[in-house]
C-alpha positions as CSV (number, residue, x, y, z in Angstrom):
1,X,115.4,117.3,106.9
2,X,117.3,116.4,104.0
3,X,117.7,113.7,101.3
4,X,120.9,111.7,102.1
5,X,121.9,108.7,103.9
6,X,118.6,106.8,104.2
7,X,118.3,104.0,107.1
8,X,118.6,100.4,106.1
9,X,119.2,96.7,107.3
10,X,119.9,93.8,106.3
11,X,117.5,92.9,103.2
12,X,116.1,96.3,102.8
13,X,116.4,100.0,102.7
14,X,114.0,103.2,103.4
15,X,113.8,105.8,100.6
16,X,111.5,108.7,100.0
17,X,108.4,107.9,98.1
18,X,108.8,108.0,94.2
19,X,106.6,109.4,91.2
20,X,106.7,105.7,89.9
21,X,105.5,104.3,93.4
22,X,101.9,105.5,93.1
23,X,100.1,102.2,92.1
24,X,101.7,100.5,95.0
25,X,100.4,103.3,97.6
26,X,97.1,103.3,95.8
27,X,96.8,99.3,96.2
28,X,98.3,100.4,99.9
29,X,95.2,102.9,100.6
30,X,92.6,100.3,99.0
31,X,94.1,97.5,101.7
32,X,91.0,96.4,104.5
33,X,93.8,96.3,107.0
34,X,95.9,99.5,105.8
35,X,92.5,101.2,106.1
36,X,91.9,99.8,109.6
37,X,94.7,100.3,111.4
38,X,96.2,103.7,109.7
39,X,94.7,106.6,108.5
40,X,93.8,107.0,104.8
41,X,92.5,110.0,102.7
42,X,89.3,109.6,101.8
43,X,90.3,110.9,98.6
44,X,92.8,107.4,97.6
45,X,92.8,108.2,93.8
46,X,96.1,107.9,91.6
47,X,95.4,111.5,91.5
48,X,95.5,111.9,95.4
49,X,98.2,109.5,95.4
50,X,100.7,111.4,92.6
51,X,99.8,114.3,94.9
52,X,101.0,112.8,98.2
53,X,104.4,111.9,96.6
54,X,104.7,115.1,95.4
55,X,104.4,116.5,98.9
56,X,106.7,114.7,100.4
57,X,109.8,116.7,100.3
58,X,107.7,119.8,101.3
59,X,106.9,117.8,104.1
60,X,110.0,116.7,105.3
61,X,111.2,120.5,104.7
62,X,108.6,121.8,106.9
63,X,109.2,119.2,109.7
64,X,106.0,117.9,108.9
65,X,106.8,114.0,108.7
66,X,109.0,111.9,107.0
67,X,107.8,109.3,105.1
68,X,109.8,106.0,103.9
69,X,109.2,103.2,101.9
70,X,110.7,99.6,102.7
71,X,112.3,98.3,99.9
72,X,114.0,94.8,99.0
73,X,117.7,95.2,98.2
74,X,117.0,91.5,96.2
75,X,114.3,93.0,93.7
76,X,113.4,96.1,94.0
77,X,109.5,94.8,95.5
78,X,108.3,97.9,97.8
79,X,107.2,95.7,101.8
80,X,105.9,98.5,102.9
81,X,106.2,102.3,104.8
82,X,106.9,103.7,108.0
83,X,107.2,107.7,108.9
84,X,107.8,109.8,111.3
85,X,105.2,112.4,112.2
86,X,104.0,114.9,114.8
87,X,107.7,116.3,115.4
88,X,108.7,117.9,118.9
89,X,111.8,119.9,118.4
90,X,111.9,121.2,121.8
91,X,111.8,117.9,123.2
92,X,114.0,115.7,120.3
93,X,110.9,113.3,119.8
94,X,108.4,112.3,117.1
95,X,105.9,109.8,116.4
96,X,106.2,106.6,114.5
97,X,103.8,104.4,112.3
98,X,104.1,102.1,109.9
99,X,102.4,99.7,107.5
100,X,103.1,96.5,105.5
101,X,101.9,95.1,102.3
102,X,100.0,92.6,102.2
103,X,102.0,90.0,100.7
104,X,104.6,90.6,103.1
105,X,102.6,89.9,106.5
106,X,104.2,87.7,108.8
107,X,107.7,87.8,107.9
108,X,109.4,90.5,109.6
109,X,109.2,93.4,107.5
110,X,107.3,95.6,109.9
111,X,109.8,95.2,112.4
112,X,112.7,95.4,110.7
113,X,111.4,98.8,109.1
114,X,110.4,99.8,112.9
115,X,114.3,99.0,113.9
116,X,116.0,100.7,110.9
117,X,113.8,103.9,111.4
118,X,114.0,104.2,115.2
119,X,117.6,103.5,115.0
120,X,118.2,106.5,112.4
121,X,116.2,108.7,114.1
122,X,118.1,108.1,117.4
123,X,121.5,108.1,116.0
124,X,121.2,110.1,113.0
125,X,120.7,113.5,111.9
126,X,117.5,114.0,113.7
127,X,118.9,112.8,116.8
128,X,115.9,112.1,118.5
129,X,115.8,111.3,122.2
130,X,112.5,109.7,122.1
131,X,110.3,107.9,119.4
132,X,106.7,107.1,120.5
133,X,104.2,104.8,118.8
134,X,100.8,104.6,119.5
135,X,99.0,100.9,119.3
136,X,95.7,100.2,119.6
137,X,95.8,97.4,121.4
138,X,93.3,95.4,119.4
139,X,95.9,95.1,116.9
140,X,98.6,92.5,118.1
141,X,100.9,92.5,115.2
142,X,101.7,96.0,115.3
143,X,102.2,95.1,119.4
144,X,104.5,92.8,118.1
145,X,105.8,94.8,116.2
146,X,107.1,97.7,118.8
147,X,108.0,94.9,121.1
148,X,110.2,93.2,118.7
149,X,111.8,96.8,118.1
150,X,112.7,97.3,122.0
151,X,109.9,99.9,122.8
152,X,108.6,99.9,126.1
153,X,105.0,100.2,127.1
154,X,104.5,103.3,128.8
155,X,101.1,103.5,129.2
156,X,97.3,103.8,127.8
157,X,96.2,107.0,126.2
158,X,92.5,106.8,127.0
159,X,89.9,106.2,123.8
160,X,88.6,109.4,121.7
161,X,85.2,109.8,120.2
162,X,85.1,108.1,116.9
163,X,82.1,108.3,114.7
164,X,79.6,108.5,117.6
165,X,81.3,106.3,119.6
166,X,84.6,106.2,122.2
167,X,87.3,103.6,121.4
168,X,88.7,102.0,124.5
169,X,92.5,103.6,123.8
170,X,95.6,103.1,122.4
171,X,99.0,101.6,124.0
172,X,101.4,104.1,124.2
173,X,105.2,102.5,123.4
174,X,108.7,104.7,123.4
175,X,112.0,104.0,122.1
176,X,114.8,106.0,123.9
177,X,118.5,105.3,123.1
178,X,120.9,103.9,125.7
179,X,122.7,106.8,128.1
180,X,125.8,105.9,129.9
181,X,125.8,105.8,133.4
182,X,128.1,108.1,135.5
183,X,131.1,105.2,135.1
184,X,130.1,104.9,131.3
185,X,129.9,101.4,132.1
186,X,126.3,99.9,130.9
187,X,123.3,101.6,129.8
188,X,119.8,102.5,131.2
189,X,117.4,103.7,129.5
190,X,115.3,106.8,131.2
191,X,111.8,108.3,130.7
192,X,110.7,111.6,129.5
């Protein structure tokens, strides 16, 4: 993957992380509900964090994940990130997930950065087939969320020992873009 033409929509755009973004993913990693829905290092130092940054382009090289942050084409204010992760080259498909800051909750942000991504990654150089996101389903804004985006539920992935205990599962959602049908008339979307 290569630096270029970076998704956006209308009020922000998706960039690579920069040196000069580590307080924001710091305050990002110290957030109750960043911590609770997505995984943090347990190591969420400015240290750790300058170190992350620093890894992302060896990331995105390796076909690792791809890592963007939402930022407002009005000020400049980071509203959060969304990435791309666990790659599948033979089948054209990768995992999404996403987080917002705190101050921007509630307004759209999530979903817009879920649209701009899954878009890209369908129609642009990675030329995805399928995006997946996993939700657990005790979170219903990030349901919302992949809803709003036009995922589809495709099923439950059943729950995975956690500290001793089993969770009950996460909701399993997919984006696919439209194929033409045999006239090339309409769309329908198909399963994997």
């Amino acid at each position: 993957m290569t630096n270029g033409d970076w998704p956006s929509t209308e009020g922000l755009v998706l960039r690579p992380w920069a040196v000069g973004d580590r307080d924001v993913l710091v305050s990002a990693w110290a957030d109750p509900e960043v911590r609770r829905w997505t995984a943090v290092p347990d190591d969420a130092s400015p240290d750790a964090a300058a170190r992350w940054i620093a890894g992302g382009w060896r990331r995105r090289e390796e076909g690792l994940a791809l890592d963007l942050v939402g930022v407002s084409v009005d000020d400049g204010r980071i509203l959060g990130e969304v990435g791309l992760s666990a790659f599948d080259t033979a089948r054209r498909a990768a995992r999404i997930g996403w987080w917002t800051a705190a101050s921007e909750r509630g307004r759209g942000v999530a979903t817009a950065m879920v649209r701009a991504m899954t878009g890209w990654a369908h129609d642009g150089p990675l030329a995805l087939r399928v995006v997946v996101a996993e939700v657990d389903p005790a979170n219903p804004a990030s349901v919302t969320v992949v809803r709003r985006a036009g995922y589809e539920l495709l099923g439950k992935v059943p729950g995975r020992l956690t500290e001793g205990s089993t969770t009950d599962g996460r909701l399993v959602f997919a984006s696919q873009p439209p194929v033409c049908g045999a006239t090339g008339e309409g769309a329908s979307a198909t399963r994997v």
